[in-house]
N, C-alpha and C positions, 0 to 999 in steps of 0.2 A: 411503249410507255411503262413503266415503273410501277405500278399499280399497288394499292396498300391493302397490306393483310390482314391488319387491324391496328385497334389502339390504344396506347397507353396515357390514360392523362390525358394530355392537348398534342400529345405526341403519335404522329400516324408513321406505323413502321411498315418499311418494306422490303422484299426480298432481300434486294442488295445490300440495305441495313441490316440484316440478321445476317449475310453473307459475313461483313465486313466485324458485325459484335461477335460473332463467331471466331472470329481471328484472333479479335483484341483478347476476347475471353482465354484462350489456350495462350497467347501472349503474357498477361498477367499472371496462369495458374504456371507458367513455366519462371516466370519471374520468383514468382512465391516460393515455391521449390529448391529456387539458388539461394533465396535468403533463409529460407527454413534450415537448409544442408547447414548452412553460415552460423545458424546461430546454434545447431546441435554440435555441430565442430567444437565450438567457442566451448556451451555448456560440456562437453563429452571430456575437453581436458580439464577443465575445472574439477567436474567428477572424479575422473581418472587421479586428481591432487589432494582431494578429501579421502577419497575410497583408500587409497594408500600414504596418507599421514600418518607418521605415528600416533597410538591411540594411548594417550596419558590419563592418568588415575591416581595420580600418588602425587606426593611432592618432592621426594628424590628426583624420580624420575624427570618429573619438568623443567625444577632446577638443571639437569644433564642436560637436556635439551637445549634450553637456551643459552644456557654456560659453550655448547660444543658446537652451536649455530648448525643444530642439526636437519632444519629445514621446517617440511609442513608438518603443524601438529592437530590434533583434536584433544583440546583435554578436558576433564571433567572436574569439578571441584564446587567447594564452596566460596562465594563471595562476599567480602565484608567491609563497612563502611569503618572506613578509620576511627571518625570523626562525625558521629551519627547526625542529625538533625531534631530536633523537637518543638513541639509546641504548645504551653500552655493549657490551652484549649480543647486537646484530645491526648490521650494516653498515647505510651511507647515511641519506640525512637526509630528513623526511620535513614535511609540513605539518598532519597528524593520528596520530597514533600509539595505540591501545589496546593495554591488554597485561591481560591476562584472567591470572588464576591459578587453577587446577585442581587440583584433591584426588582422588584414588582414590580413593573408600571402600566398603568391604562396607555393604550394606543386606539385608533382608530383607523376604519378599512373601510374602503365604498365596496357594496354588495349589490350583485345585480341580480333582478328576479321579475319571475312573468307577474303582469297584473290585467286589470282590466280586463279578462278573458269574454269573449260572449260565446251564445250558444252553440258556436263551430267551434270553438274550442282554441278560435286565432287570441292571444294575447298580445300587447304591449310589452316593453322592456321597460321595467324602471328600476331605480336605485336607491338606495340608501345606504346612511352613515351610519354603522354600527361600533359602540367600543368593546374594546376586550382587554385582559389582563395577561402579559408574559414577563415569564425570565429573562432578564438581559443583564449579560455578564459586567459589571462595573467597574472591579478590577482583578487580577489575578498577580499574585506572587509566587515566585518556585525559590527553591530551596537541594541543598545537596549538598554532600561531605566529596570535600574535595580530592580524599585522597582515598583507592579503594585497595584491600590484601587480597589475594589471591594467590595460597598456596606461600604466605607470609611476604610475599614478594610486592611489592607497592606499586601501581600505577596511579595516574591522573583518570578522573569519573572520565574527561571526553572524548578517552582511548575507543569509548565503547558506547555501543546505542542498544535499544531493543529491550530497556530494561524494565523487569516485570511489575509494572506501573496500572496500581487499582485502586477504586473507589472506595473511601474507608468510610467516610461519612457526611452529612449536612448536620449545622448550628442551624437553628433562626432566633436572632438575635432581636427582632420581631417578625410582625407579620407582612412588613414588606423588606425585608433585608434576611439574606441567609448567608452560609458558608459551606462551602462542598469542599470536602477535604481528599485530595488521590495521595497515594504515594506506594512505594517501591522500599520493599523491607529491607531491614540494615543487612542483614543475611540471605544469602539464599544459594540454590545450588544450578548451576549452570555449567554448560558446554557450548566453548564456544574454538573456529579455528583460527590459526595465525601461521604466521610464518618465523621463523628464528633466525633469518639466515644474516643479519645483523647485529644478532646478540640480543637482542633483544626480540618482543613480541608486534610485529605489526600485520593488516590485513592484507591477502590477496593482493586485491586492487588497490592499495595502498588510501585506503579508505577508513573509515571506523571500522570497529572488529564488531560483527553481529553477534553478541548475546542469544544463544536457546536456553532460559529458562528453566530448571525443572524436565530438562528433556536431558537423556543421557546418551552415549555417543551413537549406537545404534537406533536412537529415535533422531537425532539429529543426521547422520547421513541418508535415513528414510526421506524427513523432509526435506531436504536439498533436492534429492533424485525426485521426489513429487513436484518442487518446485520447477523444474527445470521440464516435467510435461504440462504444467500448466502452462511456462510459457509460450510453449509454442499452440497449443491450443491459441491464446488471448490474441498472438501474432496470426493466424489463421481467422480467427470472428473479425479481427481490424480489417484482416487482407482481401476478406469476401466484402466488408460492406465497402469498401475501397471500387471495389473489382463493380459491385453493383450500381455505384455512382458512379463512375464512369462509364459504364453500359448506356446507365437511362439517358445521361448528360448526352453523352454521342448521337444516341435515337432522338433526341429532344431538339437537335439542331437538323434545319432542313436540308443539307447534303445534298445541294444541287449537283455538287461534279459529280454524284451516282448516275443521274436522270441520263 
């Protein structure tokens, strides 16, 4: 007889089940392994594409570059809104602007709480309706200059994402209506990569071009290579609680063909 060793939950493990979780476990961590190799591969030549881009700085230079479709670049420069944005309502010009609109309003929530306690200290459950007051967005508008230079050269604003987008301020226009203002300066200086081999600048993965901000080309190749071990860290915390649900799930079913 099969006899249990102990138990998890409502679940009674035994030998043969710790034989058999034992298996699936080195099954999975060998699983995990192929795909980790997979995705260091994957990251390793992307690396290997940034690490040895040309590293631009100038606007000669860039201009050659894409004039000669000379391949992977990193370049650094400043950015700037062709065609800024403004608002009335707040100072300076900007190259992204959102403006959120907020409502006060009273809502109400059922609360639950001990009553009627006696001297054991056993209580009732009861409830009640209490109101409260929040922010709830009402409507929001965005805003952005269509056309951006870089290094005098023109592109379209949706070549690119990641743009350095902050909180400038709140109106209250009263006291139950406000305005929160973000936006993203007409200028600013950033490093971002592409590729030329078209004559132009497009991403990698043929995707938007990722924008770093105020970061220059060696803080920008630091983050990528950090990015690229957090992934497989986040790919390893998914892969254990993966590995762990499937363990208990297995134990959790009675596994008569063990017996």
């Amino acid at each position: 007889m099969n006899r249990n060793l102990f138990t998890i939950g409502d679940a009674d493990v035994t030998p043969r089940e710790i034989g058999v979780s034992i298996i699936i476990l080195f099954l999975m961590l060998s699983i995990g392994w192929l795909i980790t190799n997979k995705i260091r591969e994957f990251n390793r030549d992307k690396f290997i594409r940034i690490d040895t881009a040309l590293k631009i700085t100038d606007k000669d230079m860039y201009n050659h570059a894409v004039n000669t479709k000379v391949g992977d670049i990193i370049a650094y420069g400043k950015m700037t809104a062709k065609t800024p944005v403004k608002n009335e309502k707040i100072n300076g010009e900007y190259l992204y602007l959102k403006i959120k609109e907020e409502h006060y309003v009273m809502k109400t929530r059922t609360v639950t709480y001990s009553c009627n306690c006696n001297s054991k200290g056993q209580c009732k459950t009861c409830t009640k309706t209490e109101t409260y007051w929040e922010w709830d967005t009402y409507n929001t508008e965005e805003f952005n200059s269509d056309r951006l230079l870089f290094f005098d050269n023109e592109y379209d604003y949706n070549l690119f994402y990641d743009y350095p987008i902050n909180y400038i301020t709140t109106i209250k226009t009263s006291s139950h209506v406000r305005f929160k203002y973000y936006g993203a300066p007409k200028e600013f200086d950033t490093t971002f990569i592409a590729n030329t081999s078209s004559g132009s600048i497009k991403s990698f993965d043929n995707k938007l071009i990722k924008l770093y901000p105020n970061m220059d080309i060696k803080k920008t190749i630091e983050a990528n290579e950090i990015n690229i071990t957090i992934g497989v860290i986040l790919f390893w915390l998914v892969w254990i609680c993966v590995i762990c649900g499937l363990l208990y799930g297995y134990v959790y079913l009675e596994n008569k063909y063990l017996y």
